[in-house]
ROBA-453449 format. One line per field, with one value per residue (C-alpha): residue number from 1; chain; y, x, z. Coordinates in nm, 4 decimals. Each point is the difference from the previous one (the first is absolute). Layout:
<sites>
nr	c(NUM, ...)
kette	c(A, ...)
py	c(Y, ...)
px	c(X, ...)
pz	c(Z, ...)
</sites>
This chain:
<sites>
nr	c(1, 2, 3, 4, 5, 6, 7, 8, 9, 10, 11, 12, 13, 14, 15, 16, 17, 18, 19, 20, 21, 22, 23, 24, 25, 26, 27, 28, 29, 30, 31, 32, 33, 34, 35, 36, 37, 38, 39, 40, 41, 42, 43, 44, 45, 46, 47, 48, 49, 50, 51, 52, 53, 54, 55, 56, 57, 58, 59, 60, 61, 62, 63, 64, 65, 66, 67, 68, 69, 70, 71, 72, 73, 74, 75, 76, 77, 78, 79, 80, 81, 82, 83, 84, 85, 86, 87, 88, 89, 90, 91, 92, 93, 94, 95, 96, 97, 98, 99, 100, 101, 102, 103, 104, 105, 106, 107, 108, 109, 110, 111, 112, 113, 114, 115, 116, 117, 118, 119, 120, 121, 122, 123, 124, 125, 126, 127, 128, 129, 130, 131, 132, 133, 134, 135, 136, 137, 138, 139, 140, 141, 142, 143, 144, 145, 146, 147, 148, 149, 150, 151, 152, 153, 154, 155, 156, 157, 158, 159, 160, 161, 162, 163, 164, 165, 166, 167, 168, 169, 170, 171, 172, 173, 174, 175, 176, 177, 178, 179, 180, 181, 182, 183, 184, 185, 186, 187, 188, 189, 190, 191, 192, 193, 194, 195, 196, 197, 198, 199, 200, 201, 202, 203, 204, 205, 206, 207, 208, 209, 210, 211, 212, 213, 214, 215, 216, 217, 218, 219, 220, 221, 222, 223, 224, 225, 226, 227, 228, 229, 230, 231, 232, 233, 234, 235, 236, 237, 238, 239, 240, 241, 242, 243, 244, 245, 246, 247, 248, 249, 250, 251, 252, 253, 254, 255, 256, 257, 258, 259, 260, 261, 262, 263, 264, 265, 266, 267, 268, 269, 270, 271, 272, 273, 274, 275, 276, 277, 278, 279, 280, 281, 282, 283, 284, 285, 286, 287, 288, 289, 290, 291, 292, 293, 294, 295, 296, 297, 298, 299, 300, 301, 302, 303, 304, 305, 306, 307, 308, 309, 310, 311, 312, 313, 314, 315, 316, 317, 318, 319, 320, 321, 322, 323, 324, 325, 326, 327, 328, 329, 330, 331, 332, 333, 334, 335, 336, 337, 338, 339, 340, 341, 342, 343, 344, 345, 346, 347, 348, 349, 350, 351, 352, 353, 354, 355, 356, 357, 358, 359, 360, 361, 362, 363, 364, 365, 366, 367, 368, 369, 370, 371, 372, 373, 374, 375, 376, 377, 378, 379, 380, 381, 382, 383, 384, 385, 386, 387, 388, 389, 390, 391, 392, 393, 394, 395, 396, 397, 398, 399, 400, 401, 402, 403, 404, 405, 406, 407, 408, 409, 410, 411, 412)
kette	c(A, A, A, A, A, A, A, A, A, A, A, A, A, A, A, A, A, A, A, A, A, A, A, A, A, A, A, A, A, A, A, A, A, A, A, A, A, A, A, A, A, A, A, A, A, A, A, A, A, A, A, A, A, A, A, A, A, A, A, A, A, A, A, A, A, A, A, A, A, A, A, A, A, A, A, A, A, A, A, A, A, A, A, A, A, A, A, A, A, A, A, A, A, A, A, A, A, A, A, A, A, A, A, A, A, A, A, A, A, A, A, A, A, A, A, A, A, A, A, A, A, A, A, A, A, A, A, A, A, A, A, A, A, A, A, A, A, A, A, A, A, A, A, A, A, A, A, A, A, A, A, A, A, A, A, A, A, A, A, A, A, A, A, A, A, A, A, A, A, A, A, A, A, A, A, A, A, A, A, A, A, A, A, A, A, A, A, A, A, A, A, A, A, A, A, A, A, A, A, A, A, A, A, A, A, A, A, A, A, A, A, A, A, A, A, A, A, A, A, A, A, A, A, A, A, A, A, A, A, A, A, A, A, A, A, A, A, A, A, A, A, A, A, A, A, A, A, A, A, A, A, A, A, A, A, A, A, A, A, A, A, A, A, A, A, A, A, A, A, A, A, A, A, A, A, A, A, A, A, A, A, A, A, A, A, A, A, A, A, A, A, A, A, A, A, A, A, A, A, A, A, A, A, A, A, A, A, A, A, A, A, A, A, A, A, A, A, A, A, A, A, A, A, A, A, A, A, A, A, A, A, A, A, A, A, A, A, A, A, A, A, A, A, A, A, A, A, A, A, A, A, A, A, A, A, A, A, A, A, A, A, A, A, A, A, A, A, A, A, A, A, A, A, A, A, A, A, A, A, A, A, A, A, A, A, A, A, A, A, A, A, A, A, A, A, A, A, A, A, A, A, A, A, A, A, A, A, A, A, A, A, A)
py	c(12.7217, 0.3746, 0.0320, 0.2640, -0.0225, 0.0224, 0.3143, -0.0834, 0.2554, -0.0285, 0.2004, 0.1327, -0.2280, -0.3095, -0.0654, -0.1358, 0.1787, -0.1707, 0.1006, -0.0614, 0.2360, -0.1832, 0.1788, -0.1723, 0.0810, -0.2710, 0.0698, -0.2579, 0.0161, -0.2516, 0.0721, -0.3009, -0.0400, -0.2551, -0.2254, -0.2888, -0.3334, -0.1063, 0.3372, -0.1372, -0.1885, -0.2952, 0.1231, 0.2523, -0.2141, 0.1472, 0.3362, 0.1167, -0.1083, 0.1018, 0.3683, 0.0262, -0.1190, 0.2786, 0.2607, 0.0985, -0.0035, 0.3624, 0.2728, 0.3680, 0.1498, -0.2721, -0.2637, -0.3854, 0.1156, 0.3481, -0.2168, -0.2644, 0.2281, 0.2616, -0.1458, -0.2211, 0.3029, 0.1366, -0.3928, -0.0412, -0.3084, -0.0414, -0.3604, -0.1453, -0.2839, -0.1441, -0.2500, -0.1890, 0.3353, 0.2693, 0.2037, 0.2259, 0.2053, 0.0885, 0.2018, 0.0789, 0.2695, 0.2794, 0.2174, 0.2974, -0.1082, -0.0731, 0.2622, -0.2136, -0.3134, 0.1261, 0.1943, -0.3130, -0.2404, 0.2586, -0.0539, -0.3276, -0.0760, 0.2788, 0.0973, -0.3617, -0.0494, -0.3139, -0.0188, -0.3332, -0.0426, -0.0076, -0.2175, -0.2239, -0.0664, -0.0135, -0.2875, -0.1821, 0.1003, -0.1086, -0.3627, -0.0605, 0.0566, -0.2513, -0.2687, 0.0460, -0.0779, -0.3067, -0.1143, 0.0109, -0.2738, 0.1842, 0.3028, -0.1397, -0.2064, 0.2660, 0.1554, -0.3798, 0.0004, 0.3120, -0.0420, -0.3671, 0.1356, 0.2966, -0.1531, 0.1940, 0.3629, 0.2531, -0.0970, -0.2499, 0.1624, 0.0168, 0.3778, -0.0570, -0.0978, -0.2622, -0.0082, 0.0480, 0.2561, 0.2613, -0.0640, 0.1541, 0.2601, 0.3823, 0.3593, 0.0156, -0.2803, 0.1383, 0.3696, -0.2035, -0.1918, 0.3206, 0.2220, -0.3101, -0.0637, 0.2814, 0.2471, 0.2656, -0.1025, -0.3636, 0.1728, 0.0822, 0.1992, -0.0445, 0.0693, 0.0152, 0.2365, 0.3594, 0.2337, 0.0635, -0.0649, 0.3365, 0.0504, -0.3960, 0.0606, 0.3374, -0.1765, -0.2537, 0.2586, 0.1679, -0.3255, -0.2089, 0.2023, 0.1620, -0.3370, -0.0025, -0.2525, -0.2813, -0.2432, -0.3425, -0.2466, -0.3182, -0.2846, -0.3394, -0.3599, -0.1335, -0.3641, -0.3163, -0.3061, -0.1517, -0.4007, -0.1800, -0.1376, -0.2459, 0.0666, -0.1868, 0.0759, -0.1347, 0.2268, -0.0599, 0.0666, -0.1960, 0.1874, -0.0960, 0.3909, -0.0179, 0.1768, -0.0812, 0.2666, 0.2034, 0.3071, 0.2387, 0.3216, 0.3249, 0.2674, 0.1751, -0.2507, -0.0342, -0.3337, 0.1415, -0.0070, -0.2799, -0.1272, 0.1464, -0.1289, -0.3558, 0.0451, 0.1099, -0.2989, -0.2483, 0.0749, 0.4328, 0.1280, -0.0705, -0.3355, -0.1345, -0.0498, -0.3332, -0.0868, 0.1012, -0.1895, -0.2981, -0.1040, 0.1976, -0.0320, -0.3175, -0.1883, 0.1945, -0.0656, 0.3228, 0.2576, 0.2623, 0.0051, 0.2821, 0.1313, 0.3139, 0.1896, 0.2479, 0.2842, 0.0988, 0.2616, -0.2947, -0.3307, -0.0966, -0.3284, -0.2156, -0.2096, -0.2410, -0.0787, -0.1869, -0.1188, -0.3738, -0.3203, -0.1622, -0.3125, 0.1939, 0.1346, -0.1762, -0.0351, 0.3929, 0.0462, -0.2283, 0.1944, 0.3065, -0.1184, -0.1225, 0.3672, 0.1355, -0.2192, 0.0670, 0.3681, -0.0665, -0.2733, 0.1507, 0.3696, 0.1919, -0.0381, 0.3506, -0.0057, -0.1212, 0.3599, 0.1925, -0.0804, 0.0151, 0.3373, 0.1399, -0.1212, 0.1472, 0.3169, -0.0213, -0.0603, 0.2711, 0.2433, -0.0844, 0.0533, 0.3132, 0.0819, 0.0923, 0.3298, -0.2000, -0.2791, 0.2152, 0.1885, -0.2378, -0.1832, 0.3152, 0.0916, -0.3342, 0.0110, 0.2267, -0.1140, -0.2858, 0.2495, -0.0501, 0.2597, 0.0446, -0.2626, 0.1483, -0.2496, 0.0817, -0.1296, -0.2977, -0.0568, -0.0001, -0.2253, -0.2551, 0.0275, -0.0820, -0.3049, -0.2940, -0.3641, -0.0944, 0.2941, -0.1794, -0.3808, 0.1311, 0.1756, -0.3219, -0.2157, 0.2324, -0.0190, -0.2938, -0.2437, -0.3136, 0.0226, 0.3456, -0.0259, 0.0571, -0.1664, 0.0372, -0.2122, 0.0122, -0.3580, 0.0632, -0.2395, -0.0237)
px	c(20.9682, -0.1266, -0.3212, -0.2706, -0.2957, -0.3537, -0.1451, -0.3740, -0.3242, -0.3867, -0.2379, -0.3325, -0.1666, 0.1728, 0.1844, 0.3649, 0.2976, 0.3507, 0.2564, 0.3513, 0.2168, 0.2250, 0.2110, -0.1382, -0.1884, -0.2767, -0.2520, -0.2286, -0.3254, -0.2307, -0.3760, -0.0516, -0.2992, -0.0072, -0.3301, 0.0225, -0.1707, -0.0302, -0.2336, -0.2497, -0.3438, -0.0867, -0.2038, 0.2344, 0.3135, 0.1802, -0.0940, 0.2680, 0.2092, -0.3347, 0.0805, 0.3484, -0.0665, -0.3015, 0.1665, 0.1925, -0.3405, -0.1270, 0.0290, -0.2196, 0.2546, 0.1807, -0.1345, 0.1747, 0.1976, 0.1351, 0.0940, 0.1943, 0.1809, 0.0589, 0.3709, -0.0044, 0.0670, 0.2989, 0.1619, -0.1330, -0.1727, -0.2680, -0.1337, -0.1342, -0.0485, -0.2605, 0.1220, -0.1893, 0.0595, 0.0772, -0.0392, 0.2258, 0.0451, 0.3676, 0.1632, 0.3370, 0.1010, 0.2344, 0.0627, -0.1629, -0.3444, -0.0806, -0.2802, -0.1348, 0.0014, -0.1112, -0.3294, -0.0221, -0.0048, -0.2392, -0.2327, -0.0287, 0.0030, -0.2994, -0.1719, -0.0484, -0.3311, -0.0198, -0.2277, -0.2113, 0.0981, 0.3650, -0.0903, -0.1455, 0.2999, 0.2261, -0.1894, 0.1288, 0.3743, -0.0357, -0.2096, 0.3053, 0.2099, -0.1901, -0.0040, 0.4356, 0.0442, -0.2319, 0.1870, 0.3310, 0.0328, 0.3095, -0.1930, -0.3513, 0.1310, 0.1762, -0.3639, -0.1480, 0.2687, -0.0827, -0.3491, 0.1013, 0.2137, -0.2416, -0.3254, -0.2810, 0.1717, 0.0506, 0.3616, -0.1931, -0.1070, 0.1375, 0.1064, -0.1726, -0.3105, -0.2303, -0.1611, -0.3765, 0.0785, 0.2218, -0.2738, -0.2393, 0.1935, -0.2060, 0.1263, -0.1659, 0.1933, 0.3127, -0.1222, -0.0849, 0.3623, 0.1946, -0.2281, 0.0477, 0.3820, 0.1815, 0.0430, 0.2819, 0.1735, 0.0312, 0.2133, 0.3379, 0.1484, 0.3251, 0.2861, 0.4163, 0.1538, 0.1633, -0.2013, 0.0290, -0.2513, -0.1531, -0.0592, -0.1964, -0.2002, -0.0946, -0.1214, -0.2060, -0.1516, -0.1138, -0.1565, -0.0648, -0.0522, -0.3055, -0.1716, -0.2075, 0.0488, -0.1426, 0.0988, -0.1627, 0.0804, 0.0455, 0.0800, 0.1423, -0.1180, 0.3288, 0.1281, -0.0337, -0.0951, 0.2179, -0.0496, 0.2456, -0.1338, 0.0949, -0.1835, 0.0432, -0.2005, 0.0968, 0.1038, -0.0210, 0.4058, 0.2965, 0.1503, -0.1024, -0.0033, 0.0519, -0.0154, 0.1579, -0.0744, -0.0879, -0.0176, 0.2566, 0.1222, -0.1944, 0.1815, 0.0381, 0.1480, 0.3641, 0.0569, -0.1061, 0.3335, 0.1589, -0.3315, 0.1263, 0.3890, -0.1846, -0.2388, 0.3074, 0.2180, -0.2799, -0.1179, 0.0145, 0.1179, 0.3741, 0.0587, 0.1955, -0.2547, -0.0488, -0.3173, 0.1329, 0.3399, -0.1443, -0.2938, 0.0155, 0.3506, 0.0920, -0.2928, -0.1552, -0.3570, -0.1363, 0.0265, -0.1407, 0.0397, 0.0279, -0.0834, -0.1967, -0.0912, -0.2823, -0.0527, -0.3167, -0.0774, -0.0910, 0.1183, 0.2180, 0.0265, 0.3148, -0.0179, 0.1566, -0.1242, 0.1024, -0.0776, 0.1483, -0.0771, -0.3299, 0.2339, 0.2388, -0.2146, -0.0383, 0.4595, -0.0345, -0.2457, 0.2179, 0.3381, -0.1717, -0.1065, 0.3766, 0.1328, -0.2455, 0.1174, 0.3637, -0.0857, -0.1865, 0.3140, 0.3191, 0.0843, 0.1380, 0.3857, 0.2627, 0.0683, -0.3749, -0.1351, 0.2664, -0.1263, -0.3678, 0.0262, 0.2198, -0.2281, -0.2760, 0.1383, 0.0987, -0.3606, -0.1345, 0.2718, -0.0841, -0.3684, 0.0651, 0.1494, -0.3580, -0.1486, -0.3277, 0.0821, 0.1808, -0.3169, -0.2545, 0.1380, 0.0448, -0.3800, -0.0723, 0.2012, -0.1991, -0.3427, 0.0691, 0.1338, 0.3728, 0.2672, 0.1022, 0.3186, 0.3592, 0.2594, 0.1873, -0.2351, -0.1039, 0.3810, 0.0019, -0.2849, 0.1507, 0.3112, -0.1300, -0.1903, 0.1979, -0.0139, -0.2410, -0.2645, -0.0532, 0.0091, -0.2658, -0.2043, 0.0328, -0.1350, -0.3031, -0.0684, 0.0771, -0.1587, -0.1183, -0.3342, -0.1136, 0.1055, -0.3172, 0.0832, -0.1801, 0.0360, -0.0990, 0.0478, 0.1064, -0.2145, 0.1193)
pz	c(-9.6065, -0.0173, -0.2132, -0.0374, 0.1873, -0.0494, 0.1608, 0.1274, 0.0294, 0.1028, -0.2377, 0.2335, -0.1479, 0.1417, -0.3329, 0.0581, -0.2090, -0.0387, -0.2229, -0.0863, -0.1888, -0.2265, -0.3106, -0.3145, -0.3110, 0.1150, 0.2946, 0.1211, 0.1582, 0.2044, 0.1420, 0.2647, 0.1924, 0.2359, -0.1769, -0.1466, -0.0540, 0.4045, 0.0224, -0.2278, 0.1517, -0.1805, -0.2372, -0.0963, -0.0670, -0.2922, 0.0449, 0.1130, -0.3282, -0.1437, 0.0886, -0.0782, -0.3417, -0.0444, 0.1668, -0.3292, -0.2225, 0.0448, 0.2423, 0.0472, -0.2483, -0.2211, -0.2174, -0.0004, -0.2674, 0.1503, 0.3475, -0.1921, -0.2405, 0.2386, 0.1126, -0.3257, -0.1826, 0.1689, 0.0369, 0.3614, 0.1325, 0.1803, 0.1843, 0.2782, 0.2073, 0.2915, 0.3206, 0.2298, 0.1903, -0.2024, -0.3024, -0.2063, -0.2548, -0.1445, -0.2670, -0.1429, -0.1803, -0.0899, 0.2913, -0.2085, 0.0582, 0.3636, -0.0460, -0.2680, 0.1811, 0.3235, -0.1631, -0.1633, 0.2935, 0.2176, -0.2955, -0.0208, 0.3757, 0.0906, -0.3246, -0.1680, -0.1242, -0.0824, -0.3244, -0.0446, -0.4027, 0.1211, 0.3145, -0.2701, -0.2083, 0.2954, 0.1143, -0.3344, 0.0741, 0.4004, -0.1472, -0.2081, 0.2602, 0.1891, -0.2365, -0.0684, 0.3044, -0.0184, -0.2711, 0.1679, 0.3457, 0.0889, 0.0791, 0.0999, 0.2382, 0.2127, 0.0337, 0.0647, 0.3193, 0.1339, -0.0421, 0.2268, 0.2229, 0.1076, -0.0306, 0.1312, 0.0216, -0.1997, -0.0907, -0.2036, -0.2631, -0.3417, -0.1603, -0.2982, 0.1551, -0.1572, -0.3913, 0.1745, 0.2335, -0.2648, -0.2129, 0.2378, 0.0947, -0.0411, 0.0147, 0.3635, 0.1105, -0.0863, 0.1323, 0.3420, 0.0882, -0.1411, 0.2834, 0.2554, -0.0465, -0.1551, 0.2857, -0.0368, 0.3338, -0.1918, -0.2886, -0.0535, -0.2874, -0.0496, -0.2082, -0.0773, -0.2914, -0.0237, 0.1333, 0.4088, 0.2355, 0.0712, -0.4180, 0.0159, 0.3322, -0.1731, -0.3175, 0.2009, 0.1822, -0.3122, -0.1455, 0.2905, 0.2927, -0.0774, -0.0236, 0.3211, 0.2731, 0.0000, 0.2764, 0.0820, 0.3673, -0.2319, 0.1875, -0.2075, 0.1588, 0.1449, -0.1329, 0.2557, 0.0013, -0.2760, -0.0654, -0.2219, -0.2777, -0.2465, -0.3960, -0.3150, -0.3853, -0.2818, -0.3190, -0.3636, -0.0234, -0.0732, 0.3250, 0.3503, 0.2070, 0.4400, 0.2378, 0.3899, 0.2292, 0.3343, 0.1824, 0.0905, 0.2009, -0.1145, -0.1644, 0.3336, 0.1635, 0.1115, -0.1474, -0.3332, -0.0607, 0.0669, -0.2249, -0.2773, 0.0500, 0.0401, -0.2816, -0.2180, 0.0712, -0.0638, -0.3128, -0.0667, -0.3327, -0.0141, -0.2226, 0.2847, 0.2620, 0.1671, -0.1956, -0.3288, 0.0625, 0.1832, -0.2119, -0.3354, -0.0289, 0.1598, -0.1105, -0.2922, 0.1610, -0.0032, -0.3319, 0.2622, 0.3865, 0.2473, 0.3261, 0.1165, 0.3058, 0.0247, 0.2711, 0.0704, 0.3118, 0.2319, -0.1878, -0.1641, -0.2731, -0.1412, -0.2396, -0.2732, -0.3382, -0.3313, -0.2860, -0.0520, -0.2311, 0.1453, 0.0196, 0.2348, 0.2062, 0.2814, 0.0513, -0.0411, 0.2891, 0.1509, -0.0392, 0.0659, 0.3080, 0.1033, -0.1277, 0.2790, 0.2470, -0.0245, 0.0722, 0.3000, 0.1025, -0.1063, 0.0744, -0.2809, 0.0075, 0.0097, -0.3411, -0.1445, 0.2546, -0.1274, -0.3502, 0.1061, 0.0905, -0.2770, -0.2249, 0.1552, -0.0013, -0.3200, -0.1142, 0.1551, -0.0918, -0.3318, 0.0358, 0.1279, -0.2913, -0.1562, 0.1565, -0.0388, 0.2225, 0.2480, 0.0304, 0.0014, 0.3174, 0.1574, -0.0496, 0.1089, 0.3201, 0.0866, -0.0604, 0.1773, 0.3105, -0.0174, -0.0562, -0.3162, -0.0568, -0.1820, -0.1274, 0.3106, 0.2139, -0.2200, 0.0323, 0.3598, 0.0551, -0.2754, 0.2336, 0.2942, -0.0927, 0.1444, -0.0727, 0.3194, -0.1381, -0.3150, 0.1279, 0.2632, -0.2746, -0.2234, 0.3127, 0.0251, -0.3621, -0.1112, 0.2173, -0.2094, 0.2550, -0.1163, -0.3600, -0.2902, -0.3445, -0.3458, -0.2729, -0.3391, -0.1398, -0.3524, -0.2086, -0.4725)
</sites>
């Protein structure tokens, strides 16, 4: 499979440039910077959500309003997000008005100035956001088993932060963790649309090289010492909400993925995985239940969760537990990896199909330190993965001894 690839640059400043030239009318454009949540000290959890949200309120030359309609007005979009370990900022738009967007995102990333009446009402929008997802078990109680599973680091800590500490949160405090985290050799700018790479290196020269360098040695506290644990609360809902979980490879390892295959199989997005056939299906236990693996630079977590009849419960935990087994048991047979994998691919390929998602993994491949990864060589690796790799991953993840579970006992 021939495809274009992305061409990659250093700007003096220790900025990282990739971009792809693809022939569209749409470009797309990320700003990554390798912070997120797990670079936060305790007092400062949610800042880094914190900043992302009050990056777009004012900058040295545009007003709230100016930064929000500034792609608004010409049908562009602009968002952004914040991980346990990084945050971004992303736009599409007509290929017209890279200029635009990049004088735009060079604004907001080094000329934010963070007013306090806008820090104010943000506070309102990020306490809201707080309390949704205390109103919904299906989300809290992924941040409950994280907050389990990684107990005492970082990893811990919740994006949003807590109700107390957003509500403390000043102009200096946001000043501080952008000057402490948010070096230029931590950022990548990247991009894919039709222009070629020398005109979009040239462009982010004009708007972000200038920007002095600013480089920090930040070391993160490595994950150890994980503990199995075993947590039940009750919930005012007619649903009972569990988790059954441990840790995994990191997103640099080799049996990432043969991870993914597994983590596919049992319980990924296609309707036919064993989960969704084997309890949903079979039994009608569970309205929701899935499986998920997360990557992190040095750990990695799989888990399964659903949402089942409080009465059903306990035979779901139970079924789970047998799907599990048979994948550390029975290897895969020729047919079930040839479908494995051709779904996989398929998934991906799809993915792909968005500029946005194609470039976001790229960027992150490469804050996380890997090469950038093409749909050639995500087809290679799928190909290679045999039946042993993924009953040996299964063994290592699934073992009933180092398993964490979280229940929320539905209670009318």
């Amino acid at each position: 499979m021939l495809e274009n690839k992305f061409t990659e640059a250093v700007l003096p400043n220790g900025i990282r440039l990739i971009h792809k030239e693809k022939q569209s009318e749409i470009a797309h454009l990320v700003l990554m910077v390798e912070t997120g949540t797990r670079d936060e000290l305790v007092h400062q959890n949610g800042l880094a959500h914190f900043v992302e949200h009050t990056i777009f309120k004012g900058t040295q030359n545009r007003k709230a309003y100016h930064i929000l309609s500034c792609l608004d007005n010409v049908g562009g979009d602009l968002n952004a997000f914040t991980t346990k370990e990084e945050t971004c900022i992303q736009a599409t738009f007509l290929k017209q008005h890279y200029q635009r967007s990049l004088d735009l995102f060079a604004d907001i990333a080094f000329r934010s100035t963070f007013p306090e009446n806008e820090l104010a009402k943000e506070k309102e929008v990020i306490l809201d956001e707080i309390n949704s997802y205390l109103d919904s078990p299906s989300d809290e109680i992924y941040d409950l088993f994280e907050e389990m599973v990684f107990e005492g680091h970082p990893l811990s800590r919740n994006i949003l932060g807590t109700t107390e500490l957003v509500k403390g949160f000043r102009r200096q405090d946001v000043l501080d963790f952008m000057a402490g985290n948010y070096s230029t050799d931590a950022m990548i700018l990247a991009s894919i649309g039709d222009i070629s790479f020398h005109e979009f290196e040239k462009l982010a020269m004009r708007y972000f090289g200038e920007q002095p360098a600013h480089l920090i040695n930040k070391r993160r506290e490595l994950f150890s010492n994980y503990k199995p644990q075993n947590r039940k609360a009750e919930r005012n809902n007619h649903l009972s909400h569990c988790i059954i979980g441990g840790l995994a490879p990191e997103f640099s390892n080799p049996l990432r993925m043969p991870i993914v295959m597994l983590n596919n199989v049992l319980g990924g997005p296609a309707m036919s995985s064993r989960l969704g056939l084997n309890i949903r299906e079979k039994y009608g236990f569970a309205y929701s239940i899935e499986s998920q693996y997360t990557a992190y630079s040095d750990v990695g977590l799989i888990n399964v969760y659903m949402g089942v009849d409080p009465d059903s419960l306990e035979k779901a935990i139970e079924l789970v537990h047998k799907e599990l087994e048979k994948l550390c048991t029975q290897k895969l047979g020729t047919l079930q990896l040839h479908h494995a994998k051709q779904q996989l691919i398929g998934q991906v390929a799809l993915s792909y199909e968005s500029g946005m998602n194609e470039l976001l993994s790229a960027t992150r491949s490469l804050i996380m330190g890997e090469p950038i990864e093409y749909m050639d060589d995500i087809i290679r690796k799928v190909e290679a993965v045999n039946a042993s790799d993924i009953l040996e991953v299964a063994n290592r993840v699934f073992d009933k001894k180092q398993l964490s579970r979280i229940t929320f006992e539905g209670v009318d």
